[in-house]
BAPAGU-813237 format. One record per residue: residue in three letters; x, y, z of N, C-alpha, C, O in turn. Coordinates in steps of 0.1 Angstrom, whole numbers, plus 5000, padded with zeros to 4 digits. Example, Ala and Ser with C-alpha at 12.3 -4.5 7.8 and 13.67 -1.06 7.14 Angstrom:
REM BAPAGU-813237
ALA513249435078512349555078513249675078514249675085SER512849785071513749895071512950005079513450115080
REM end
This chain:
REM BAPAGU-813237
UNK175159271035175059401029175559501039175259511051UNK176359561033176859691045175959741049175059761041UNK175859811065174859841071174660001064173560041060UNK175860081064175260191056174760211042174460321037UNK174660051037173560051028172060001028171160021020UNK172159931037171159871049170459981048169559981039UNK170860111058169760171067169060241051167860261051UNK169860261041168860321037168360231024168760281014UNK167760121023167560021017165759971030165759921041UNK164860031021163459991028163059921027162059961020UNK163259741031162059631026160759661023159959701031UNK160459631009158659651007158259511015158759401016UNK156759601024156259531035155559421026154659461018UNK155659291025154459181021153659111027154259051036UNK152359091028151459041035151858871037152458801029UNK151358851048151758651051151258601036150858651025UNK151458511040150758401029149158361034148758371045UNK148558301023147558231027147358131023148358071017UNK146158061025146157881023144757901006144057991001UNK145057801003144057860989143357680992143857580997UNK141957710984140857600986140857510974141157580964UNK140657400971140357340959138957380954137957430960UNK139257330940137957350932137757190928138457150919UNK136757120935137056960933136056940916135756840909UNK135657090912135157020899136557010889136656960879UNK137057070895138457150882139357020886139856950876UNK139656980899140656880902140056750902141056670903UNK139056690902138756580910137956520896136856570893UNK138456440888137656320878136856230880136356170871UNK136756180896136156080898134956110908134856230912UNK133856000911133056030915133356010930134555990935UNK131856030939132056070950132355920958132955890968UNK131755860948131355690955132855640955133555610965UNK133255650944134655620942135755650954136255570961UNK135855810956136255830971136055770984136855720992UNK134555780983134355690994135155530997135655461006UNK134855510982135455360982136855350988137255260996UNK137855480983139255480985139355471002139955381008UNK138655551006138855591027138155481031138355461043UNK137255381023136555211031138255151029138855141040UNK138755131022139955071016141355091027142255001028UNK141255201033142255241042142155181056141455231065UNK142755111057142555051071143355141080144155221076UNK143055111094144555161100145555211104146055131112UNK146055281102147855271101148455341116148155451121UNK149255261119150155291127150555441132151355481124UNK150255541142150955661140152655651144153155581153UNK153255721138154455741140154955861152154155941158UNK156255851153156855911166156955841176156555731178UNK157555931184157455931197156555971214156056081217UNK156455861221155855991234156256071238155456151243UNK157556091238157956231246159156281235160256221234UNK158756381229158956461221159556551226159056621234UNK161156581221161356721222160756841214160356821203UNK160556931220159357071212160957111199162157081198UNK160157171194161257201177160457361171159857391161UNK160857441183160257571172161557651166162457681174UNK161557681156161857741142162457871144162057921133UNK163057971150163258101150162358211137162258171126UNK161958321141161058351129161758431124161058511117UNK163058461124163858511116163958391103163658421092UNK164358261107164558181100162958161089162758041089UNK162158221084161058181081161258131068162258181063UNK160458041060160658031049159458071036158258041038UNK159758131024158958151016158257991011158957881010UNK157258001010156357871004155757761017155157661015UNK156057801025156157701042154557661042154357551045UNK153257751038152257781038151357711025150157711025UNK152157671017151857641000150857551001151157451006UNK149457570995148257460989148857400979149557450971UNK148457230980149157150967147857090964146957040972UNK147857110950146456980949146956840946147956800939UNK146056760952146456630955145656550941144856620936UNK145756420935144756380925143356340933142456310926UNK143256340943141756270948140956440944139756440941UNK141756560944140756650945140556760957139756860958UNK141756710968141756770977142856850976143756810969UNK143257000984144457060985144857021001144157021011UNK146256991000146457051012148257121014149257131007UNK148057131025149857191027151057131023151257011026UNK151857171017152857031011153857041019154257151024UNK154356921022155956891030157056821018157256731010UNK157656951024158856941014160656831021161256851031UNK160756781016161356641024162656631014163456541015UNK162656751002163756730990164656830994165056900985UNK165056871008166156971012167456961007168157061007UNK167856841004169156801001169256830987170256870982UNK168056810979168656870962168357050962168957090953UNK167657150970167357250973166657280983165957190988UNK166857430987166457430997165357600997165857700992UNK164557591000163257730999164057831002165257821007UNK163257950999164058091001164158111014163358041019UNK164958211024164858251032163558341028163358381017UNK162758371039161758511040162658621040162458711031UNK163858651049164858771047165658791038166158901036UNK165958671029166758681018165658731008166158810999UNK164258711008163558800997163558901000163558990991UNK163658921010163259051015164659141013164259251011UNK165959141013167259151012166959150999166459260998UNK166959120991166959110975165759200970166059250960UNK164359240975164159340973164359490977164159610972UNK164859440986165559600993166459640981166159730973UNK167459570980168159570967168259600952169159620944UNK166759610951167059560932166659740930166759760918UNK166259860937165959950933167160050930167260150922UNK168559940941169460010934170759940929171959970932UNK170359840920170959740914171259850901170559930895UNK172359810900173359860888174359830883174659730889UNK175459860872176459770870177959760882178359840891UNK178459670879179159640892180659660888181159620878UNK181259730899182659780896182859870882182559820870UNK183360000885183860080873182660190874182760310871UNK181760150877180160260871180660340878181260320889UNK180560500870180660630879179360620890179460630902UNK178160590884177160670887176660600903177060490905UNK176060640911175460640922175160470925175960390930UNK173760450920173560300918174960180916175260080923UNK175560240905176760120906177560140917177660030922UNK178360230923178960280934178260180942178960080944UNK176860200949176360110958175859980955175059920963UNK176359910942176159750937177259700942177259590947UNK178659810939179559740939179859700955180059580959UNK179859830963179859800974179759690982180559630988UNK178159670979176859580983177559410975177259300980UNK178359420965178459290961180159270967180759160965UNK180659340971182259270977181559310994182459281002UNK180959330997180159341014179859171013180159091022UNK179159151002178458991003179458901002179158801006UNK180858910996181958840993182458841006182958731008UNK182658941024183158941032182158861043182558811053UNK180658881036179958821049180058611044179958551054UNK180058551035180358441029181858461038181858411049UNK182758511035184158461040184058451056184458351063UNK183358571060183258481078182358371079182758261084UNK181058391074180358221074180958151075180558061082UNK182058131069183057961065183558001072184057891073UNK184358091083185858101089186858091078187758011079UNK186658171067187858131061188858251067188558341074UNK190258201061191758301067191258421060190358451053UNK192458481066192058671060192358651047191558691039UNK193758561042193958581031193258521023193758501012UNK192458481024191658341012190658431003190058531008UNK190458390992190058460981188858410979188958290977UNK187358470979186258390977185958440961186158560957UNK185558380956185358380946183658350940183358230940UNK182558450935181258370933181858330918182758360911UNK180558200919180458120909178958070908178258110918UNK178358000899176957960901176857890909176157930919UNK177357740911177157660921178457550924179557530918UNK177757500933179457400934179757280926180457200933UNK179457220910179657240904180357280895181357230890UNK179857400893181057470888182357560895183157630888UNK182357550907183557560917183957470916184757480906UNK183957350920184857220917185657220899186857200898UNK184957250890185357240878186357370875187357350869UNK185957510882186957570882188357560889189457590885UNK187857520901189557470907190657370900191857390900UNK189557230891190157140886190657190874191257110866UNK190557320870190957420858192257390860193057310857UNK192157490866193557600873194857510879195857570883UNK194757380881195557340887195557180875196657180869UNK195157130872195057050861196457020851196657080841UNK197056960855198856910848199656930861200756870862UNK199257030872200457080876199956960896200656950906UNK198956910895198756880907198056750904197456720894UNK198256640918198156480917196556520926196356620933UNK195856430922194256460928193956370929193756300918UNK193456300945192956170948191556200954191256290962UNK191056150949189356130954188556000952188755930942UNK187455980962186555890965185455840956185255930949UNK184855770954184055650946182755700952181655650947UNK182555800966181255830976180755930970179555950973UNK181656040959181056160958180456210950180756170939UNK179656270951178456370940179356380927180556370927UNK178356400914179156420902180356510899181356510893UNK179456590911179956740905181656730914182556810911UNK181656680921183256630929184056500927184956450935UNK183256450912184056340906183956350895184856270891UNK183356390883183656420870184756500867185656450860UNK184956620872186356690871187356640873188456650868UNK186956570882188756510888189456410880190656390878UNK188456340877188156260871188456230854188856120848UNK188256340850188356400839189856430834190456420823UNK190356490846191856540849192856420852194056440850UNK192556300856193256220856193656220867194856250870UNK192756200877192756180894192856010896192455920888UNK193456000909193555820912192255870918191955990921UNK191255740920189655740924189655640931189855540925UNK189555620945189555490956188255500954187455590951UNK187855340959186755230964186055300974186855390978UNK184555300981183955290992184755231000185055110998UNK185155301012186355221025184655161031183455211028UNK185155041040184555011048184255061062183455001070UNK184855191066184655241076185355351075186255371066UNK185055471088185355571086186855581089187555681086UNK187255471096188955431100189755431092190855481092UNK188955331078189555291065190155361058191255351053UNK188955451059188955631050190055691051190655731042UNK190255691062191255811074192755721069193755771064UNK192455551071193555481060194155481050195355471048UNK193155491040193355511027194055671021194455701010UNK193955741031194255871028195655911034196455991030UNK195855811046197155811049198455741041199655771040UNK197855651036198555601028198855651014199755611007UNK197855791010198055830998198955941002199655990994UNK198855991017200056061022201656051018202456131013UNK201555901024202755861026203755821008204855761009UNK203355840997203155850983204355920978203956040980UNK205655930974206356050974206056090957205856010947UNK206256220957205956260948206756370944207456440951UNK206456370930207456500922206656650925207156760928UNK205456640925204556770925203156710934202556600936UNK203056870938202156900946200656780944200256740933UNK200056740957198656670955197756770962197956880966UNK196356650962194856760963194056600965194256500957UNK193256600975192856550981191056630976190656740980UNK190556560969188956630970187856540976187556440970UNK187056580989186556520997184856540998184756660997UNK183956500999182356591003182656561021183256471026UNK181956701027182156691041180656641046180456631058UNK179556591033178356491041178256411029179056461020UNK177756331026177056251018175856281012174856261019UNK175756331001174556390997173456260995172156270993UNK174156150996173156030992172755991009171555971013UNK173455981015172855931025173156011039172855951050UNK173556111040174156231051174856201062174856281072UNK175456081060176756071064177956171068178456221059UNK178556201080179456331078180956281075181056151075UNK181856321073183256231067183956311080183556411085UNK184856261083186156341091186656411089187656421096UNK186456531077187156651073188256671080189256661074UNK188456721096189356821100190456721103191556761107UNK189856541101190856461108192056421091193356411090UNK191156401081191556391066192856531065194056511065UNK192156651064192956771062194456691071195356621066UNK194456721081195256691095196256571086197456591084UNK195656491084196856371069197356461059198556471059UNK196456531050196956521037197756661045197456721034UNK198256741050198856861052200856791058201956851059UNK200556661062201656621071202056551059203156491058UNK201156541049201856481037202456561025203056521015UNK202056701031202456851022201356821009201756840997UNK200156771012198956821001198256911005198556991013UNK197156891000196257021004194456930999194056830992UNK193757041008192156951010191057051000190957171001UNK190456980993189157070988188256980994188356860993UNK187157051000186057031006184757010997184557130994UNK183756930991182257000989181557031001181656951010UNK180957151001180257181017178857171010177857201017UNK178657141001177357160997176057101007175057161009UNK176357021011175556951019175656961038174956931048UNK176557021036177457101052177157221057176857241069UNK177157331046176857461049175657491055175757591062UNK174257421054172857431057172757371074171757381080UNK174157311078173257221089174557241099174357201110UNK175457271096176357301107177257371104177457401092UNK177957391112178857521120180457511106180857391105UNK181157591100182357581094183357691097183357821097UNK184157621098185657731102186857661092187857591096UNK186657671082187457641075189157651080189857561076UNK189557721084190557841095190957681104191757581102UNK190157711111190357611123190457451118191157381125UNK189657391105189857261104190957241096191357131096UNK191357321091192157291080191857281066192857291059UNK190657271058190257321047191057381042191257491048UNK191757371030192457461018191457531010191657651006UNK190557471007189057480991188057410997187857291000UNK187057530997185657470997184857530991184857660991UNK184057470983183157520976181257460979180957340982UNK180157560978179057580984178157620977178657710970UNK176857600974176057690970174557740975173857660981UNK174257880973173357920975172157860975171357900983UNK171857780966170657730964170257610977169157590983UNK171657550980171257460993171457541006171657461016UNK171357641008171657741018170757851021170957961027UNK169457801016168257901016168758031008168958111017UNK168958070999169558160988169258110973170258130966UNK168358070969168258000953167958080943166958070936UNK169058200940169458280928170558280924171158380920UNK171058110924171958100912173158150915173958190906UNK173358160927175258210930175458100940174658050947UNK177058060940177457990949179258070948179658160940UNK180158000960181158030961182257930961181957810964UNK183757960957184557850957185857960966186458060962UNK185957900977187157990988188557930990188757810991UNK189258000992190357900994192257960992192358090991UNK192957920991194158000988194158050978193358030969UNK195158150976194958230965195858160955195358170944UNK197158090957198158110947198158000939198958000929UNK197257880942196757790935195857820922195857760911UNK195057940926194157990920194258080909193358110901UNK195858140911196558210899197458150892198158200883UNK197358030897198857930888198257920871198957850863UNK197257970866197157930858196058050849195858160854UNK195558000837194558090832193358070834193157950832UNK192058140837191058130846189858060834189658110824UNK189457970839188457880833187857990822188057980810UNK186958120828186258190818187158310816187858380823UNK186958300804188058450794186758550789185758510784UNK187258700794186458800792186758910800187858940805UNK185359000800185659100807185759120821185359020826UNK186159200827186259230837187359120846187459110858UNK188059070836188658960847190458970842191458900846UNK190559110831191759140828191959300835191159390839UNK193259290834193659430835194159510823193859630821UNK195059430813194859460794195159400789196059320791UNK194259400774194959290763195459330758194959440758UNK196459330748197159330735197059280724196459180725UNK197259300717197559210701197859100701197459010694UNK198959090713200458990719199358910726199158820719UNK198858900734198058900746197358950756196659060754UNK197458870769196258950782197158950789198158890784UNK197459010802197459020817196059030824195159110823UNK196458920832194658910840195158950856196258950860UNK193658990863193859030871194358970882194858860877UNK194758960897194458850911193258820912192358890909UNK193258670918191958690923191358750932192058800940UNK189658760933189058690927188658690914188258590907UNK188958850907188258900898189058790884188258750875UNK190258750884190058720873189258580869189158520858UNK188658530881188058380882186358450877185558370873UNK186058560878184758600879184058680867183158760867UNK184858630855184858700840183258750834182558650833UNK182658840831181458880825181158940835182058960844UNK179758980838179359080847178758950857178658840852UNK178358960870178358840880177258840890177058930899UNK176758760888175158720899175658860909176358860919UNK175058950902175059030917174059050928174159100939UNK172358960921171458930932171758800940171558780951UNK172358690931172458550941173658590947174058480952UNK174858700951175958710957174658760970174458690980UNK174058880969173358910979172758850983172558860995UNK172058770976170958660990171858570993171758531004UNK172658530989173758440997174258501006174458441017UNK174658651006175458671019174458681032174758661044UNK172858741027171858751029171658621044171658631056UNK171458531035171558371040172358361050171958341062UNK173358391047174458351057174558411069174758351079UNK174258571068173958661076172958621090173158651101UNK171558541085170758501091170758421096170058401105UNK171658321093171758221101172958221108172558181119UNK173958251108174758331117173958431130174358421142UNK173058521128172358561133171658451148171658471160UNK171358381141170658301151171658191156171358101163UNK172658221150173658081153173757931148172957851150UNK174657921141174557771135174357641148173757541146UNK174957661159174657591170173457531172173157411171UNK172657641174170957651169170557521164170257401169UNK170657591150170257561138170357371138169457301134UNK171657331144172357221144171457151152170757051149UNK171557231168170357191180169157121175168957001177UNK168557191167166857141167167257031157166756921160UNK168357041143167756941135168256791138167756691133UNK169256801149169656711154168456591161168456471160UNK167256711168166156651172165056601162164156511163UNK165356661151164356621136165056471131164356391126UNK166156461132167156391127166756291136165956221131UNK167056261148166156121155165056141155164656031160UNK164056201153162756171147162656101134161656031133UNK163456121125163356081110163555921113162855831110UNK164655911120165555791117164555701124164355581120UNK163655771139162855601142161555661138160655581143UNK160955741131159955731125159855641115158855561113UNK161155631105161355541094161255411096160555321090UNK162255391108161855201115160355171118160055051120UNK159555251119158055161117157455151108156355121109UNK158055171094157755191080157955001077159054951076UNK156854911075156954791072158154781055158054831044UNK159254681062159854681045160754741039161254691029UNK161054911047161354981049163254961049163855001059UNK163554931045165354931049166355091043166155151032UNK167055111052168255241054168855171047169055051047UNK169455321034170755281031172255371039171955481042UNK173455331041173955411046175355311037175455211030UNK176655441045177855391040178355311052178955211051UNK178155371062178655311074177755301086178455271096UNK176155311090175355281094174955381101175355491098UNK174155381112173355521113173855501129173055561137UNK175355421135175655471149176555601144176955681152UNK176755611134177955751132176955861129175755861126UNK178055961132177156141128176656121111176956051101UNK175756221113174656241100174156371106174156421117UNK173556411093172956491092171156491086171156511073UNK170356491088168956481088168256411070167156421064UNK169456351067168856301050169256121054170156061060UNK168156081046167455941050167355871034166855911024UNK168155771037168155691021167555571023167855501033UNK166755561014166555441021165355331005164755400996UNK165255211004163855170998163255091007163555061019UNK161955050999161055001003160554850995159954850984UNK160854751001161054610994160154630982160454600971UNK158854690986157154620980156854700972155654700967UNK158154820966157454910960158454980951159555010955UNK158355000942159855060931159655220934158755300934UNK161455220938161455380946161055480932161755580937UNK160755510924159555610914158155610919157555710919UNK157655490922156155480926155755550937154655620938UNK156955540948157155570964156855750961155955830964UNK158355760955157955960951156955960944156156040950UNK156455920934154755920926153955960940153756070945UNK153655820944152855810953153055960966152256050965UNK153755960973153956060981153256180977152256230981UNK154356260963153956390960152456370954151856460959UNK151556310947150456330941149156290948148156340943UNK148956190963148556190970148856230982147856280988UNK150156230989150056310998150956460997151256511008UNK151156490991151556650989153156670995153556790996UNK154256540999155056551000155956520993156056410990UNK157156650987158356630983159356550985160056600994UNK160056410981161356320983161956340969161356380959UNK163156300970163756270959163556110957163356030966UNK163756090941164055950939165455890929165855980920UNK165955800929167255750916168455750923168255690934UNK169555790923170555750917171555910925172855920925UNK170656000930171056130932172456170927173556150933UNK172456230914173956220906175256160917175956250921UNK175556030921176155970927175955820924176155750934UNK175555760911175955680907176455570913175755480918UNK178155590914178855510918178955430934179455330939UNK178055550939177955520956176555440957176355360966UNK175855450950174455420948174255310942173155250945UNK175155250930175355140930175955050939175154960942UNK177255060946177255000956176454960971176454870979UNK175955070969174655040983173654960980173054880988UNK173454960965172254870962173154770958172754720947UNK174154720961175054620957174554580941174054470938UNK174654660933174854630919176354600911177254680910UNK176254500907177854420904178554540894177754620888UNK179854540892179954600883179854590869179654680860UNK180054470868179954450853178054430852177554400841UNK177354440861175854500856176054610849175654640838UNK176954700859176754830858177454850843176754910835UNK178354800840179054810827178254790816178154860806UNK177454670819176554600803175454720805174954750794UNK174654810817173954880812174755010809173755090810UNK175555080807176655170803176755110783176955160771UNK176655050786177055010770175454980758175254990746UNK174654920772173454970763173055140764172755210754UNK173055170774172955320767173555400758173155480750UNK175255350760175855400747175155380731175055470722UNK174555230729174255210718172555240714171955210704UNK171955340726170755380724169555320732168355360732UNK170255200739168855140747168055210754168255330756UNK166755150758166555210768166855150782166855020782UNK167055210792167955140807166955200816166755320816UNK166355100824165655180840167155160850167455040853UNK167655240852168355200863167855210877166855280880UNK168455130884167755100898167955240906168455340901UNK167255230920167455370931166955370941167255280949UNK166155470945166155480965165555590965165355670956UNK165155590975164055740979165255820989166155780996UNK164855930985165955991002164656121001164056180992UNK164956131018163856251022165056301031165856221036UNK165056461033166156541039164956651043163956691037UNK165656691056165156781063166056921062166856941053UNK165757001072166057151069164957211082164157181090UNK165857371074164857511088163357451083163257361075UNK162857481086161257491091160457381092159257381094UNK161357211089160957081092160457071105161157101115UNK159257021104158357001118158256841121158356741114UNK157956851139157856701137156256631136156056511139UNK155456711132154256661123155256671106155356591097UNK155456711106155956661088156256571089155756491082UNK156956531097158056371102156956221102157056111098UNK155856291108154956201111154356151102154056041101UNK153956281090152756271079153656171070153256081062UNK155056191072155756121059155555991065154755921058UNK156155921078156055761079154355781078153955751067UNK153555811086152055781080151955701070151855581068UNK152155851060151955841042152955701037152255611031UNK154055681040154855581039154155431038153955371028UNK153755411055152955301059151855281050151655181044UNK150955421049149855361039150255281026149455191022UNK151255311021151655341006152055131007151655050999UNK152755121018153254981019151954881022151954761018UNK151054931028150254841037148654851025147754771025UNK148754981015147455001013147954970993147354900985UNK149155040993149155040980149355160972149555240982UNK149455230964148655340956147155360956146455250957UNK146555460956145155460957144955490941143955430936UNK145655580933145355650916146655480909147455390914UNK146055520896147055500888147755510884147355600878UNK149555500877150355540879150955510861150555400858UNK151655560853152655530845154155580842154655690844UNK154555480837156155480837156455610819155855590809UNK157355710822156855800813158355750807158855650813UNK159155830791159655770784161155800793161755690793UNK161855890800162555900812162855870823163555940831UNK161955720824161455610833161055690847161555650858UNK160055800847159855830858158255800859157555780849UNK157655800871156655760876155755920870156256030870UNK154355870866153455970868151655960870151155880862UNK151156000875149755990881149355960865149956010856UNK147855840865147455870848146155820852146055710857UNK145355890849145356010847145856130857145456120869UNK146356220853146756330863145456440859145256480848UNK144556510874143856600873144356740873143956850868UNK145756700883145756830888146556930878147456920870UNK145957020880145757220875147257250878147257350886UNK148457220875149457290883149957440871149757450859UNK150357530878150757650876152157650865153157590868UNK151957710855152657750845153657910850153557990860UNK154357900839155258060840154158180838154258280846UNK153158180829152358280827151558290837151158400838UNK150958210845150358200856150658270866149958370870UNK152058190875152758250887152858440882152658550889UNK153358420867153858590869152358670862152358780857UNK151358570865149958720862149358730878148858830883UNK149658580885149058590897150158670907149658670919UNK151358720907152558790912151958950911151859040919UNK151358940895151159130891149859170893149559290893UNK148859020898147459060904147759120921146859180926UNK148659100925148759100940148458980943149058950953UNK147758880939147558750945148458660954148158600965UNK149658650949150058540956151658570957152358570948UNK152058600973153158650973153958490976155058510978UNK153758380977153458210984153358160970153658040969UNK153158220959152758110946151658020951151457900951UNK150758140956149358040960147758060947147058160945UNK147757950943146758000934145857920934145257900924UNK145557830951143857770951143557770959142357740961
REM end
C-alpha cells in the first residue's frame, strides 16, 4: 500500500483472541465411565523430539489470525487446534487483516473513477502490483498480472501461447501445472530418478531442434512431498536451449527467498492464499510479449481500449489479462503479505522453519509403521511438508482420527497430483487405468493415499510434538470413537457430537462483538 495512503488509512484496534470452554453437555454423548474407560486404555506413549532443541520464536509481526482457536474434540473436550494443512492453505496474516481493514472504508471502483475513493483504490491496487513484483525480484520490465490463484495463472499462460509454443513438463506436478499443458498438447516426462536425471531429461529436451519457440513448466517444491527441484540450474538448460521456464511458486513463495531476476525464471505464478493472504487473488509475472502474442483468456471490460462492429483492440499488459473489475481486496492483502514478510526477511522466515523442518522429519521416525514418502529421499533440500503413511491404518482414518480427537489439521488422498502419488505408492499403471474406466462408467473407486502434514509461520515445536504423540497413540492405541466411510470415501466420526459453526453463526457471533478468532466455546 503506498505509504501516502498508509498514513492516512487507521487500522480499527481489535482485541487478542481468546480461548472459549466446552459445554460437555452440548458436546459429549457418552458417559463419564466410558471416558474413564478411554484414558485406562491409553497406555504410554513415547514423547517425541529432541533434547536439545533449538528455541523457534515467531516474530510478532508475523502473527496469525485463528493461532488461538478452541476446537471441540468428540470425547467433549476443547482444546487449541494445530494446523499441520499449510501446504493446501495457509491462515491470515494478523497485518493482512488489519491492511484490509484499513482499506475497505475507502474501497471503490478501480481505474477510470473520478471520485476520491476510486482515485485512492486505484492507486492502492497498482501499489500492490509493485510490492508483489519486488517480492519475487521480478525484472523492471515483467508484467504482473492478478489472477485468482495459480491455477488459473498456469491456464492463462497456457492460453496465450497455445499453437504457437512446444511445452514440456513433468509427471511430479500439481493439477493445476499439468492439466493445461497437458490439454494443449505438451510432451509429459516420467518421475526421473534423481535430481541429476531431471537436470538430464531437460537437457536433452534442450538439445531438440525445433521450428518454434519451447516452455519448460516446472513446480519449484513438490506440493506432495516438499521436495525443492533445481529451478535456477533447469532455467540455466532450457535458456542455452533458447526456451523459456515457467515456475509454480505456489509452494515456494511461503518458505523462501525468490529473485526471479537472478534465477532465471521467465513465468511464475503464486497465490495468495498459500502466502498468508486468503482473499482469493493470486499473480502470474513474467515477460510481457509472450503474454500479448495472443487474445487474453477473459473478454470484457476493462481489458480493451475499443470495440467496433469490426472488432476489439485490447490493451498491453497487464490490463488486458485482468478483464471485469479485479480482487481489489486479495491484490491488497497479497501485497499486504508480501510486505510483511519481506519486512522481517525471508532469510528469517527460512531460519526457523528449517529448524521445524528437522523437527518434523525425526519426530516422524518414532511414529511405529510410519514410512516417508518422497521423490528422492529426505538427504536433499525440502521444505517443512511430510508425506508419508502409516502401515496399520488407512490414511482417511489417520486425518479422521487426528482432527476429531486430537484437534489437528493434515491433509489426506492423492493431493490433486495423482500421477506423482501413484507412483510413490507404486500403483501399476494399468491399476490406475482399470480404476479410470470404472469411474468413467459410474463406479464407485476408493482410491489409495497418504497423510501429508506441512508446517508454516507460527508452527511450534510443541505442535511437532503433539502430532507424533497423537500419531503414536493412533498406531499403538487405535481410534478411541467410531468412525465411517461417507459416500466420497472420506472418513467421519459416527456418531459426531461436535457443535461446529455454520455461516449464520460466525457472522452473528462477528456482529455480537464476540469473536474476532471465530471463537464460539
Amino acid at each position: 500500500m503506498p505509504d501516502a495512503v498508509q498514513r492516512q488509512l487507521q487500522p480499527d484496534h481489535v482485541g487478542g483472541a481468546h480461548c472459549g470452554r466446552a459445554d460437555p453437555a452440548r458436546c459429549d454423548r457418552r458417559t463419564a465411565s466410558d471416558r474413564r474407560g478411554d484414558h485406562a486404555r491409553r497406555g504410554p506413549v513415547t514423547e517425541p523430539g529432541s533434547s536439545a532443541r533449538q528455541p523457534v520464536s515467531w516474530p510478532e509481526s508475523l502473527d496469525v489470525v485463528g493461532s488461538e482457536l478452541s476446537l471441540p474434540l468428540v470425547d467433549g473436550r476443547c482444546v487449541t487446534g494445530v494446523d499441520f494443512d499449510r501446504a493446501a492453505t495457509t491462515p491470515c496474516l494478523v497485518v493482512v487483516e488489519e491492511a484490509v481493514r484499513s482499506f475497505l472504508p475507502w474501497y471503490g471502483s478501480v481505474h477510470r473513477g473520478a471520485g476520491c475513493k476510486s482515485s485512492v483504490t486505484t492507486d492502492v491496487f497498482e501499489g500492490a502490483r509493485q510490492q508483489v513484483a519486488g517480492f519475487l525480484g521480478a525484472r523492471d520490465d515483467d508484467t504482473v498480472a492478478f489472477v485468482r490463484n495459480t491455477t488459473e495463472a498456469a491456464n492463462l499462460l497456457a492460453h496465450v501461447v497455445e499453437g504457437a509454443v512446444d511445452v514440456v513438463v513433468f509427471e511430479i506436478e500439481h493439477h493445476a501445472n499439468l492439466l493445461p499443458w497437458r490439454r494443449s498438447g505438451a510432451e509429459v516426462l516420467d518421475l526421473p530418478p534423481t535430481r541429476a536425471e531431471l537436470l538430464d531429461k531437460i537437457e536433452e529436451r534442450a538439445r531438440v531442434k525445433r521450428s518454434r519457440p519451447w516452455l519448460l513448466a516446472l513446480t519449484a517444491v513438490s506440493n506432495v512431498t516438499g521436495e525443492l527441484l533445481p529451478i535456477a540450474d533447469a532455467a540455466e538448460i532450457v535458456h542455452r536451449g533458447g526456451g523459456r521456464i515457467f515456475v509454480d511458486a505456489a509452494q515456494l513463495a511461503a518458505h523462501k527467498r525468490i529473485d526471479m531476476a537472478a534465477s532465471g525464471i521467465d513465468y511464475l505464478a503464486m497465490s495468495g492464499h498459500k502466502l498468508y493472504a486468503p482473499f482469493g487473488s493470486g499473480v502470474l509475472v513474467g515477460r510481457r510479449d509472450w503474454l500479448e502474442r495472443s487474445e487474453p483468456l477473459l473478454h470484457g471490460g476493462g481489458a480493451v481500449i475499443l470495440v467496433t462492429s469490426e472488432g476489439v483492440s485490447w490493451k498491453p499488459a497487464p490490463d488486458r489479462l485482468e478483464a471485469g473489475t479485479p480482487n481489489v481486496l486479495g491484490a491488497v492483502a497479497l501485497a499486504a503479505a508480501c510486505r510483511a514478510l519481506s519486512g522481517v526477511g525471508m532469510d528469517v522466515v527460512e531460519e526457523l522453519e528449517s529448524i521445524l523442518s528437522a523437527e518434523l522429519d525425526a519426530a516422524l521416525e518414532l511414529v511405529p509403521t510410519l514410512s516417508r514418502l518422497t521423490m528422492w529421499g529426505l538427504d536433499g533440500p525440502h521444505v517443512g511438508v511430510a508425506c508419508f503413511e502409516v502401515a496399520s491404518v488407512e490414511h482417511g482414518l489417520v486425518a479422521a482420527v487426528l482432527g476429531a480427537e486430537h484437534g489437528i489439521a493434515v491433509r489426506h488422498g492423492c493431493f490433486c497430483a495423482h500421477l506423482l502419488v501413484r507412483d510413490l505408492l507404486h500403483v501399476s499403471r494399468r491399476d490406475a487405468t482399470d480404476a479410470a474406466h470404472r469411474v468413467e462408467i459410474g463406479d464407485a473407486v476408493r482410491l489409495p493415499g497418504a497423510v501429508r502434514a506441512s508446517i508454516g509461520v507460527g508452527t511450534s515445536l510443541e505442535d511437532i510434538a503433539r502430532l507424533s504423540k497423537a500419531l503414536i497413540e493412533i498406531v499403538q492405541e487405535g481410534p478411541r470413537w467410531t468412525y465411517c466411510s461417507t459416500a466420497d470415501g472420506e472418513m467421519r466420526p459416527d456418531p459426531d457430537p461436535r457443535v461446529l459453526p455454520g455461516f449464520d453463526d460466525l457472522v452473528a457471533a462477528r456482529s455480537n462483538g464476540d469473536s474476532r478468532r471465530g471463537q464460539l466455546w
